[in-house]
mmCIF file of the N, C-alpha and C atoms, coordinates in Angstrom:
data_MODEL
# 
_entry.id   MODEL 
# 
loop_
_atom_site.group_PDB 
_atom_site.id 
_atom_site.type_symbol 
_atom_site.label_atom_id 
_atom_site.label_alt_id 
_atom_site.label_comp_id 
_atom_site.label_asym_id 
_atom_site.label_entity_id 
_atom_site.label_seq_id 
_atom_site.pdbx_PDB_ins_code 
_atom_site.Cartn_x 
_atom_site.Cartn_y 
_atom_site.Cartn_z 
_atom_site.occupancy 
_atom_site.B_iso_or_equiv 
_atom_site.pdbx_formal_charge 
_atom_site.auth_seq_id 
_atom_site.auth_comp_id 
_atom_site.auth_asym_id 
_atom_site.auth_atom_id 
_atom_site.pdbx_PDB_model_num 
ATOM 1   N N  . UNK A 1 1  ? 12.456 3.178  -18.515 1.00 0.00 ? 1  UNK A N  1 
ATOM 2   C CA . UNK A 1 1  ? 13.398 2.090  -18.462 1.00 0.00 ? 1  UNK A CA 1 
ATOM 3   C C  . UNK A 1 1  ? 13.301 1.360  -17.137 1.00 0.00 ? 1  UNK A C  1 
ATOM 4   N N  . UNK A 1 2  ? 13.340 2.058  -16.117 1.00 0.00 ? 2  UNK A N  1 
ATOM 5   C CA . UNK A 1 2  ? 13.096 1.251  -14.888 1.00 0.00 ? 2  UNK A CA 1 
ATOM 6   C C  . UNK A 1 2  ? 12.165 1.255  -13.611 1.00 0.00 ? 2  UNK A C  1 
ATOM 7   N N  . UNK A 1 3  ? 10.933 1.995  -14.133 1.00 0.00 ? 3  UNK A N  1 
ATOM 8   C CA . UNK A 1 3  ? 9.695  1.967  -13.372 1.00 0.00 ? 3  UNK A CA 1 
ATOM 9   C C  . UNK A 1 3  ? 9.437  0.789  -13.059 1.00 0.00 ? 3  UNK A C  1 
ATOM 10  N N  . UNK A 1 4  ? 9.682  -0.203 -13.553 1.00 0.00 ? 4  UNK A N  1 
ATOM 11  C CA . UNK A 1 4  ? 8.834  -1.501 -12.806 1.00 0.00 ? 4  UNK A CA 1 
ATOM 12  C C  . UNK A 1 4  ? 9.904  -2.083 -12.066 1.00 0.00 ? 4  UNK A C  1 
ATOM 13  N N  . UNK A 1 5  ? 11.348 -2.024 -12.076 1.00 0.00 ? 5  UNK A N  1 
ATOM 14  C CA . UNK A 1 5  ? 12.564 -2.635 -11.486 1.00 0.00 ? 5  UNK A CA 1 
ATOM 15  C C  . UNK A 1 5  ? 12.472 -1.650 -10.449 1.00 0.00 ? 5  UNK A C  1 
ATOM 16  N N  . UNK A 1 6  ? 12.869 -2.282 -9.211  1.00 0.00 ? 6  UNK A N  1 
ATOM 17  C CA . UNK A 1 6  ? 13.660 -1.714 -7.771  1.00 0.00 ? 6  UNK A CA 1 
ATOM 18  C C  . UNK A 1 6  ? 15.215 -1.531 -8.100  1.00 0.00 ? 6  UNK A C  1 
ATOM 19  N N  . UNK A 1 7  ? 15.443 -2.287 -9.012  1.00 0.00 ? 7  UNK A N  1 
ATOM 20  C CA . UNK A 1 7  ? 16.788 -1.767 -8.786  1.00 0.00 ? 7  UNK A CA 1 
ATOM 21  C C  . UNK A 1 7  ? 17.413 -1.682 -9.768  1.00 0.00 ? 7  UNK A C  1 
ATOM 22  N N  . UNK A 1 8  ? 18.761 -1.676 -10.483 1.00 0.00 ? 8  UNK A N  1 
ATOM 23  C CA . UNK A 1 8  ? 19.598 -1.439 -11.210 1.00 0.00 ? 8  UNK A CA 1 
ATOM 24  C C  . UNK A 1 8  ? 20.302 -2.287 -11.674 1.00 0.00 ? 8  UNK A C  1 
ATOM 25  N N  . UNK A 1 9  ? 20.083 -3.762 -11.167 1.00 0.00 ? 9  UNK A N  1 
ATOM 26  C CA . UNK A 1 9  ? 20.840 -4.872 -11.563 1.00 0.00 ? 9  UNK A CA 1 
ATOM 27  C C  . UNK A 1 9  ? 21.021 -5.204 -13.226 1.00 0.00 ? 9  UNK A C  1 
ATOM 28  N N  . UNK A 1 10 ? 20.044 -5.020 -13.879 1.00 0.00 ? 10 UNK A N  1 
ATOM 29  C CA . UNK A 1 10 ? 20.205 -5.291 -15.216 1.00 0.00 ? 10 UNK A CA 1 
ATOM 30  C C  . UNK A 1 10 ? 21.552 -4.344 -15.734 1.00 0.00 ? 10 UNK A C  1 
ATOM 31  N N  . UNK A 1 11 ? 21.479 -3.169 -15.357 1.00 0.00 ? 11 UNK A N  1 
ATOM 32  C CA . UNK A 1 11 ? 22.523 -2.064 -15.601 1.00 0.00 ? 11 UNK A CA 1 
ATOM 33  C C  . UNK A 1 11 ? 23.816 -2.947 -15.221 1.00 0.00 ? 11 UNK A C  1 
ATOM 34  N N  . UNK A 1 12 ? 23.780 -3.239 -14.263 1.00 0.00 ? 12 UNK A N  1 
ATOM 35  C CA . UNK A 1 12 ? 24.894 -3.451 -13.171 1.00 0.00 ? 12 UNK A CA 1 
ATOM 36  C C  . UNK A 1 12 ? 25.712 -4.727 -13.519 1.00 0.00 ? 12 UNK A C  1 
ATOM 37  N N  . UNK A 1 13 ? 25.119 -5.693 -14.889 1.00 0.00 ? 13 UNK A N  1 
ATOM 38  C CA . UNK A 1 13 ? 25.248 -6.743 -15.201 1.00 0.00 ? 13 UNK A CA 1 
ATOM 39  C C  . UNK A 1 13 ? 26.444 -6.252 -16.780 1.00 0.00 ? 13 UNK A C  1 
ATOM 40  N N  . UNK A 1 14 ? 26.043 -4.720 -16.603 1.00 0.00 ? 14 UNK A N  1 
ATOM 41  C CA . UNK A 1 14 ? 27.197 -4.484 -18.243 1.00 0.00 ? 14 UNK A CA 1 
ATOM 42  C C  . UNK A 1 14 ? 28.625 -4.268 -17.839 1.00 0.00 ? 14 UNK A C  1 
ATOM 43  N N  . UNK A 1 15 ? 28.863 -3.962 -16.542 1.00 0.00 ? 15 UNK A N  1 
ATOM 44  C CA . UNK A 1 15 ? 29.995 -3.637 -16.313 1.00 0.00 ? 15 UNK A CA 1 
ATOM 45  C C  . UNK A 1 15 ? 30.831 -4.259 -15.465 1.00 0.00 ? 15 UNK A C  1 
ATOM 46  N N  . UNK A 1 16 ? 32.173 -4.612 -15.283 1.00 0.00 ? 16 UNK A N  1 
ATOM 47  C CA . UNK A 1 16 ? 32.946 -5.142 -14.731 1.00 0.00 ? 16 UNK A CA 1 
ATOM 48  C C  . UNK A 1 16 ? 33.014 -5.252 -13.390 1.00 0.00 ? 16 UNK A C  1 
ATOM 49  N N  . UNK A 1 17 ? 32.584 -3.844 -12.922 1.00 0.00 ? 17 UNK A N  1 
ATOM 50  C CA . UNK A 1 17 ? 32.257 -4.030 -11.030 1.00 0.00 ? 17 UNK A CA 1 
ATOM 51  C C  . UNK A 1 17 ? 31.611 -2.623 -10.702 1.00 0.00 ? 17 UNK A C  1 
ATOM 52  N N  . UNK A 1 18 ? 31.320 -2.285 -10.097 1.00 0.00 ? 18 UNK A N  1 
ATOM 53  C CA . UNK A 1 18 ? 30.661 -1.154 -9.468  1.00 0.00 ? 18 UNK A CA 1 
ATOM 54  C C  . UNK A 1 18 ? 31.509 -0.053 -9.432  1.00 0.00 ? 18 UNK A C  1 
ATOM 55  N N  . UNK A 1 19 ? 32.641 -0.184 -9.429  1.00 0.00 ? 19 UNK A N  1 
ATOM 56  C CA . UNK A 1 19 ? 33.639 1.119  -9.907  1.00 0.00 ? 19 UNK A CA 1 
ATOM 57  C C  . UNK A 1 19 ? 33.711 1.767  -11.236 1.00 0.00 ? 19 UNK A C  1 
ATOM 58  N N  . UNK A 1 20 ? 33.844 0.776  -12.002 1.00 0.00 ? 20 UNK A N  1 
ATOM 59  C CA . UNK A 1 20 ? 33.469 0.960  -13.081 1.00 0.00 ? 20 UNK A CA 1 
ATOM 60  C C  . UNK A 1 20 ? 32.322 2.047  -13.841 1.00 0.00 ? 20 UNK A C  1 
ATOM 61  N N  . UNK A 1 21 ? 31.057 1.390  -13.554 1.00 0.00 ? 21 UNK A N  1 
ATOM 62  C CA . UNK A 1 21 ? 29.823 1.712  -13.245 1.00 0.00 ? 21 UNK A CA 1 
ATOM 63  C C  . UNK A 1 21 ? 29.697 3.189  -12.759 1.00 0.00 ? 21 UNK A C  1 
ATOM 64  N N  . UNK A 1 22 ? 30.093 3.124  -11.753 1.00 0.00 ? 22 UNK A N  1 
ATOM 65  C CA . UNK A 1 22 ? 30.135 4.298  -11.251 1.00 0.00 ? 22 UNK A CA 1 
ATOM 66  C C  . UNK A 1 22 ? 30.467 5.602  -11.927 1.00 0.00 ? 22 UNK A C  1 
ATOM 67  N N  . UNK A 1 23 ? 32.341 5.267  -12.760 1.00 0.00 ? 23 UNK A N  1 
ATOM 68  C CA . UNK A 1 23 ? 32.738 6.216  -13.119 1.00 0.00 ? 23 UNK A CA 1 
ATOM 69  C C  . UNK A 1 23 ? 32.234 6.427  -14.035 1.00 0.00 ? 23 UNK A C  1 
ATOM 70  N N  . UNK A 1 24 ? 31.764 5.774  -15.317 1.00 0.00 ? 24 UNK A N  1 
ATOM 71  C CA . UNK A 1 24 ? 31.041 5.653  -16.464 1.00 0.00 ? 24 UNK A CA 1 
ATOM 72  C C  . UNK A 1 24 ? 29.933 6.739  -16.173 1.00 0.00 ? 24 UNK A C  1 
ATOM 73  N N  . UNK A 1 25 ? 29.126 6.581  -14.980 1.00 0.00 ? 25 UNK A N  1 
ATOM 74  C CA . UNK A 1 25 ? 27.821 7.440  -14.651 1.00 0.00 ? 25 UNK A CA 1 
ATOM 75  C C  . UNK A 1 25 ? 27.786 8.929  -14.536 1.00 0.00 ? 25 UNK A C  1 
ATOM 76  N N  . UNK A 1 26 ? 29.115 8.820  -13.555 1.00 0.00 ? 26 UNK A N  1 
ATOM 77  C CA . UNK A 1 26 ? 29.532 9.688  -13.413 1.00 0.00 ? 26 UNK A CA 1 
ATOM 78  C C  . UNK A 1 26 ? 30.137 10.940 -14.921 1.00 0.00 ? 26 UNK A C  1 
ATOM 79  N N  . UNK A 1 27 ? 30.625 10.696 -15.225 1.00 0.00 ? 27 UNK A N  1 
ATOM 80  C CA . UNK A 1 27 ? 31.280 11.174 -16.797 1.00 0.00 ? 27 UNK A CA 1 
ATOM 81  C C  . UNK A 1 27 ? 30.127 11.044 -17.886 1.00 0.00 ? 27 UNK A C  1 
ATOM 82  N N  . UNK A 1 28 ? 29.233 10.215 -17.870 1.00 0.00 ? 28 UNK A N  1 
ATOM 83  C CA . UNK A 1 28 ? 28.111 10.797 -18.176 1.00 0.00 ? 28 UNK A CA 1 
ATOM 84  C C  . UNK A 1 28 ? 27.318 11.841 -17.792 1.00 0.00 ? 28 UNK A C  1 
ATOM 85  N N  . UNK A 1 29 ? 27.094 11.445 -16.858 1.00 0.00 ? 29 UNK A N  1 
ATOM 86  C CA . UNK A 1 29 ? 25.690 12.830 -15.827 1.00 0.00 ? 29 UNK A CA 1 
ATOM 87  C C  . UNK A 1 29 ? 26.992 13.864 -16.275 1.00 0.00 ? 29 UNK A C  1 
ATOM 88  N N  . UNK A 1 30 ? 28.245 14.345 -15.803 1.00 0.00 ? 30 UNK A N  1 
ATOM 89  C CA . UNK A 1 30 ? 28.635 15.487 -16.024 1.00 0.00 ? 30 UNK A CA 1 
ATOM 90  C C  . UNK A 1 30 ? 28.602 15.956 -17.362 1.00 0.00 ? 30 UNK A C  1 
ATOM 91  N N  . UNK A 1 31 ? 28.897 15.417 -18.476 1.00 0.00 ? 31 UNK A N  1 
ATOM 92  C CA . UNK A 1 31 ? 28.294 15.843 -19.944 1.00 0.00 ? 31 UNK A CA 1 
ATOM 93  C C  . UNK A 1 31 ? 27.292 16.049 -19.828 1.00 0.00 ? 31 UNK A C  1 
ATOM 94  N N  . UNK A 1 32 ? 25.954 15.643 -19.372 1.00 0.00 ? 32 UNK A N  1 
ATOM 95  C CA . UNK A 1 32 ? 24.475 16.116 -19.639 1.00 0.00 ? 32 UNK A CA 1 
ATOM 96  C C  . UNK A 1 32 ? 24.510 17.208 -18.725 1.00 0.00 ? 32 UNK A C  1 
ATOM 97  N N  . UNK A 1 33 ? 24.966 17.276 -17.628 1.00 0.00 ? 33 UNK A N  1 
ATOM 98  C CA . UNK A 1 33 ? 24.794 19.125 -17.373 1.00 0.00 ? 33 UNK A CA 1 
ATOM 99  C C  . UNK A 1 33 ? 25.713 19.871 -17.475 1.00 0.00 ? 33 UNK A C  1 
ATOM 100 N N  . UNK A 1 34 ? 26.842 20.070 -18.014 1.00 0.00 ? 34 UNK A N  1 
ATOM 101 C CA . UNK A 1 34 ? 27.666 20.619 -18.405 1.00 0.00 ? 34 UNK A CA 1 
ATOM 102 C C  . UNK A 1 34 ? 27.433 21.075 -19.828 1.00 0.00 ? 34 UNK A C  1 
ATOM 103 N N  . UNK A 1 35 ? 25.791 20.401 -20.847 1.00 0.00 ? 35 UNK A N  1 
ATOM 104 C CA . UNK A 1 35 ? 25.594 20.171 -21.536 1.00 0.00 ? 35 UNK A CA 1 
ATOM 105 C C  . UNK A 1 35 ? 24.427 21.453 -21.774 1.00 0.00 ? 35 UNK A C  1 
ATOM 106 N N  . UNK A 1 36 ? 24.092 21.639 -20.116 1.00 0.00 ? 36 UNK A N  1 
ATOM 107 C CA . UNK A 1 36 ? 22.834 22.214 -20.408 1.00 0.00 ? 36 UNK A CA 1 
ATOM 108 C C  . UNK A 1 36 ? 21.600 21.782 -20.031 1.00 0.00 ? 36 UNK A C  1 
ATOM 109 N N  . UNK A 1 37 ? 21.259 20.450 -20.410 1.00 0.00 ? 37 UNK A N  1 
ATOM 110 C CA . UNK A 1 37 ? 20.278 20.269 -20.236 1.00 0.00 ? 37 UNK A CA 1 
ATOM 111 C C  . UNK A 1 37 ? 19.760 19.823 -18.773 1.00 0.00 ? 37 UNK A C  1 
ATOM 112 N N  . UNK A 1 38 ? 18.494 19.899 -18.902 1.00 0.00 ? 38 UNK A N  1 
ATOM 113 C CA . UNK A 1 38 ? 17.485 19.617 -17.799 1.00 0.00 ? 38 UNK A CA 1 
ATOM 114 C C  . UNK A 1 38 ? 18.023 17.795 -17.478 1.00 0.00 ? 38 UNK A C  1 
ATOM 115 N N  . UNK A 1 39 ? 18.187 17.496 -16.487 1.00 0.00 ? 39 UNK A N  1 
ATOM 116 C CA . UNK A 1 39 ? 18.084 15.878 -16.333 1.00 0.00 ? 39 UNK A CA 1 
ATOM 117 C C  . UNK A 1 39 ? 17.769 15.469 -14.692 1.00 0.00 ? 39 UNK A C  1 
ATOM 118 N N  . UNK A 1 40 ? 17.696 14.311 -14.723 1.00 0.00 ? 40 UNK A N  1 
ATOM 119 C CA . UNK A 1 40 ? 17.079 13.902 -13.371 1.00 0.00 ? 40 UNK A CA 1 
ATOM 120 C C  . UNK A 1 40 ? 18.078 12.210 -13.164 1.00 0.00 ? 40 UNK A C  1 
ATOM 121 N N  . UNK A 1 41 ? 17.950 11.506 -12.388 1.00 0.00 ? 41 UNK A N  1 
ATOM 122 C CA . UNK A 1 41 ? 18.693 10.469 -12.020 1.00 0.00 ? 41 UNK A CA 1 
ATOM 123 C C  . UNK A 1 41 ? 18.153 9.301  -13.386 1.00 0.00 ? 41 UNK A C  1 
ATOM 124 N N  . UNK A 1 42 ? 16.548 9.169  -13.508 1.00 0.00 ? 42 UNK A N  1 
ATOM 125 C CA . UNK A 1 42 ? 16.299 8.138  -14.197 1.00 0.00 ? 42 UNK A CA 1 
ATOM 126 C C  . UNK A 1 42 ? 16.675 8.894  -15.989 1.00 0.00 ? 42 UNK A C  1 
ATOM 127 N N  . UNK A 1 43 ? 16.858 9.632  -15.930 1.00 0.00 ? 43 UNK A N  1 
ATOM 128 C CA . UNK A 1 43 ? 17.121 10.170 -17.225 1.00 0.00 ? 43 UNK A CA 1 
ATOM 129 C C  . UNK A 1 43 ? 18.575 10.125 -17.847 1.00 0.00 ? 43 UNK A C  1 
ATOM 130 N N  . UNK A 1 44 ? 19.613 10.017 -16.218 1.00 0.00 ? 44 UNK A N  1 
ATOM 131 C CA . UNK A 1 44 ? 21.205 9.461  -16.566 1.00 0.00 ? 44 UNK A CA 1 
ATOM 132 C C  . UNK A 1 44 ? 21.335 8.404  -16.773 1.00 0.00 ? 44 UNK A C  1 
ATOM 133 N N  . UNK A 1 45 ? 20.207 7.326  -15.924 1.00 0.00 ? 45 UNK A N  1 
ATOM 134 C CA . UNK A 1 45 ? 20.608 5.788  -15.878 1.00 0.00 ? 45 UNK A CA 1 
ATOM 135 C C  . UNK A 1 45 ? 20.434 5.276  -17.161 1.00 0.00 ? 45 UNK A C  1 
ATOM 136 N N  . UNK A 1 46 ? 19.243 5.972  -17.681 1.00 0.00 ? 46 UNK A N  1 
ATOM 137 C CA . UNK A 1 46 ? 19.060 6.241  -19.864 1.00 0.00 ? 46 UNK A CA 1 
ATOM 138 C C  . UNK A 1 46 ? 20.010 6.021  -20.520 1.00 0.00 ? 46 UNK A C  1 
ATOM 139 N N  . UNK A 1 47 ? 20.962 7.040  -20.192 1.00 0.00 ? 47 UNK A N  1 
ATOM 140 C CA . UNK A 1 47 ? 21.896 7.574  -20.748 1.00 0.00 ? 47 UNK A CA 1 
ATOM 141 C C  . UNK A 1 47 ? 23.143 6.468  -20.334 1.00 0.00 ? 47 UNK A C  1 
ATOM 142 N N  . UNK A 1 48 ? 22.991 6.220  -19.282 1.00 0.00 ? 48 UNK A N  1 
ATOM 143 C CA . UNK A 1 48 ? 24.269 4.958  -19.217 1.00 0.00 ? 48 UNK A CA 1 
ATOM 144 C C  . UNK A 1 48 ? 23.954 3.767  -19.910 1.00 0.00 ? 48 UNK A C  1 
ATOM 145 N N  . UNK A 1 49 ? 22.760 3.041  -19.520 1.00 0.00 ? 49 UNK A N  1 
ATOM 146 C CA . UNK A 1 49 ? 22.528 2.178  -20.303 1.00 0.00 ? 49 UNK A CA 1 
ATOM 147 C C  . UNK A 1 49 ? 22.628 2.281  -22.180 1.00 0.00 ? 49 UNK A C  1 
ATOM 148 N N  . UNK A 1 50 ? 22.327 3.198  -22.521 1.00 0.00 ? 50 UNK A N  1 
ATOM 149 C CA . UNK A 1 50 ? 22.578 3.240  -24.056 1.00 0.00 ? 50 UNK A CA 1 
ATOM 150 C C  . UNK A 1 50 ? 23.673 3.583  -24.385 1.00 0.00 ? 50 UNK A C  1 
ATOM 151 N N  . UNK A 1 51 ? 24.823 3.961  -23.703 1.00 0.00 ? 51 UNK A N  1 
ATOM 152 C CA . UNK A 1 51 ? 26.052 4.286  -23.865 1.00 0.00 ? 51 UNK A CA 1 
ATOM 153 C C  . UNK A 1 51 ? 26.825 3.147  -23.892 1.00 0.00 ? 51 UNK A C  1 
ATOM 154 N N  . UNK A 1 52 ? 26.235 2.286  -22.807 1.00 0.00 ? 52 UNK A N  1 
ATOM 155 C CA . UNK A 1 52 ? 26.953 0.882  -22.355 1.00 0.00 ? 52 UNK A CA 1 
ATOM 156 C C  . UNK A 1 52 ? 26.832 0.242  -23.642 1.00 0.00 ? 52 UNK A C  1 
ATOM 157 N N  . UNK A 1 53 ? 25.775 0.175  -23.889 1.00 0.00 ? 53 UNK A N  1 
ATOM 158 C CA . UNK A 1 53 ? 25.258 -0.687 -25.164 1.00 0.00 ? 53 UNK A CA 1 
ATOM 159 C C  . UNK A 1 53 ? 25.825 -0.590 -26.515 1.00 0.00 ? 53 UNK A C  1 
ATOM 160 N N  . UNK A 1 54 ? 26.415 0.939  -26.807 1.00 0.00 ? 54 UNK A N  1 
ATOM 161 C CA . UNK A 1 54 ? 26.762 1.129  -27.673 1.00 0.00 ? 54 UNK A CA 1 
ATOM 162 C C  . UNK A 1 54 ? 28.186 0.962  -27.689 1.00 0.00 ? 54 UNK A C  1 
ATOM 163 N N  . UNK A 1 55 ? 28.915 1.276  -26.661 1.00 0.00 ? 55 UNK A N  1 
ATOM 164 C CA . UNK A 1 55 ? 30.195 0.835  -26.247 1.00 0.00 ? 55 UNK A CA 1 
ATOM 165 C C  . UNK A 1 55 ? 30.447 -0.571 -26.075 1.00 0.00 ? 55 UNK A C  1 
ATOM 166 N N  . UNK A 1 56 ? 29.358 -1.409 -26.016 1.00 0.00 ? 56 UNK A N  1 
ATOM 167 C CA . UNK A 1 56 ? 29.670 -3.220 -25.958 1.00 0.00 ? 56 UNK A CA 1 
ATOM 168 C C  . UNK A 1 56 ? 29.992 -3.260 -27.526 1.00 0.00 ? 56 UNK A C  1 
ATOM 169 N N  . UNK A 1 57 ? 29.058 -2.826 -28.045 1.00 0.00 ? 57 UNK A N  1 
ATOM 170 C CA . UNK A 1 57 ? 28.992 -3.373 -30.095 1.00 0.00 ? 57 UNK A CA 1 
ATOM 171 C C  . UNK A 1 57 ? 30.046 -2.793 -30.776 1.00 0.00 ? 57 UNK A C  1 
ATOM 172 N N  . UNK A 1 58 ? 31.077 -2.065 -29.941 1.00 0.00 ? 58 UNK A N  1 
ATOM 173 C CA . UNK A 1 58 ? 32.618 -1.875 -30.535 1.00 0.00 ? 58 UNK A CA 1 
ATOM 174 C C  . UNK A 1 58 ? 33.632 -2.869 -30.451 1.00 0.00 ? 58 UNK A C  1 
# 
């Protein structure tokens, strides 16, 4: 998802402000290891972005 981007702006464009963002990430990443599984930073930002996405189309 974001090997060729420096940064996170596309992400950063779904949510209302950086607090937001944040907490969203946050409460994600803790379900994926609380979950168990193996994960890494670009593997949460995954996970936010498709969450975001799916949470806009409600």
């Amino acid at each position: 998802m974001y090997p060729d981007s420096l940064t996170t702006e596309r992400l950063r464009k779904k949510f209302k402000n950086n607090f937001n963002l944040c907490n969203f990430a946050i409460n994600i990443g803790r379900n994926i290891i609380m979950g168990g599984a193996p994960s890494n930073l670009g593997a949460i930002l995954e996970a936010v972005e498709q969450r975001a996405d799916e949470d806009a189309k409600k």
